[in-house]
Structures are given as C-alpha cells and as structure tokens.
N, C-alpha and C positions, 0 to 999 in steps of 0.2 A: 598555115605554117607547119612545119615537120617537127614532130615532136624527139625528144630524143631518145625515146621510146623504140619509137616506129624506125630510125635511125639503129638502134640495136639489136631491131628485129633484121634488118635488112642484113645487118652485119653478118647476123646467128646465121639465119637463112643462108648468103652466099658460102657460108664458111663447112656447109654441107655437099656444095655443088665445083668442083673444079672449075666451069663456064663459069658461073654466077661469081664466083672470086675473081677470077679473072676479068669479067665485065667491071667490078666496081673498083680492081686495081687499073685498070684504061681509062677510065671516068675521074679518078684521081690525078692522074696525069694528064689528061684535059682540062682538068682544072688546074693543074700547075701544083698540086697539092704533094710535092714529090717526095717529104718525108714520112707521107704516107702510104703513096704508093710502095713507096720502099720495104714499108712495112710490114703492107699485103702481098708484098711477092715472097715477104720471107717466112707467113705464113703459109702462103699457098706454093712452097717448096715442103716446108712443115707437114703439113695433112696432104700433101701429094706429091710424092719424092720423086715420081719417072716424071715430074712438070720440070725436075733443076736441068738446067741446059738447053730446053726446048722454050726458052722466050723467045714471041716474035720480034723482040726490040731489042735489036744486034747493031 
C-alpha cells in the first residue's frame, strides 16, 4: 500500500522537475481525477510560467 508519505514525496519531487509535474498532472487525468489535475496545471503554470499556453490538451 502507498503511503501518504511516499505520495508527498512524489508530489515534492515532481514539483522540482517541469516533465515530472507534468507526468503526474496526465496520470491525474487518466484517472479522471480532473480537479486535480486542474490543480497541477495551475501549479505547473506557477513554478514554470513559459509552460502557460504551451498545453498539449487543446
């Protein structure tokens, strides 16, 4: 089982890497989790501002 530890580490982790955010906001929307993804894209405009406008999901 995932702890929700290891769930926070993932989160910290990705929120370093432009790819790695962007991987676990596409995984969120695989899983249909789209108030989250939402969330991570409004992050990952947040800590990386030339990412607004350049979504692959147009």
């Amino acid at each position: 089982m995932v702890t929700k530890k290891q769930l926070m580490d993932l989160f910290e982790e990705a929120k370093k890497n432009k790819e790695g955010l962007a991987l676990l906001k596409q995984t969120a929307l695989v899983c249909q989790k789209y108030e989250l993804a939402a969330i991570l894209r409004m992050l990952e405009i947040e800590l990386f501002p030339e990412t607004k406008g350049n979504s692959k999901l147009k």
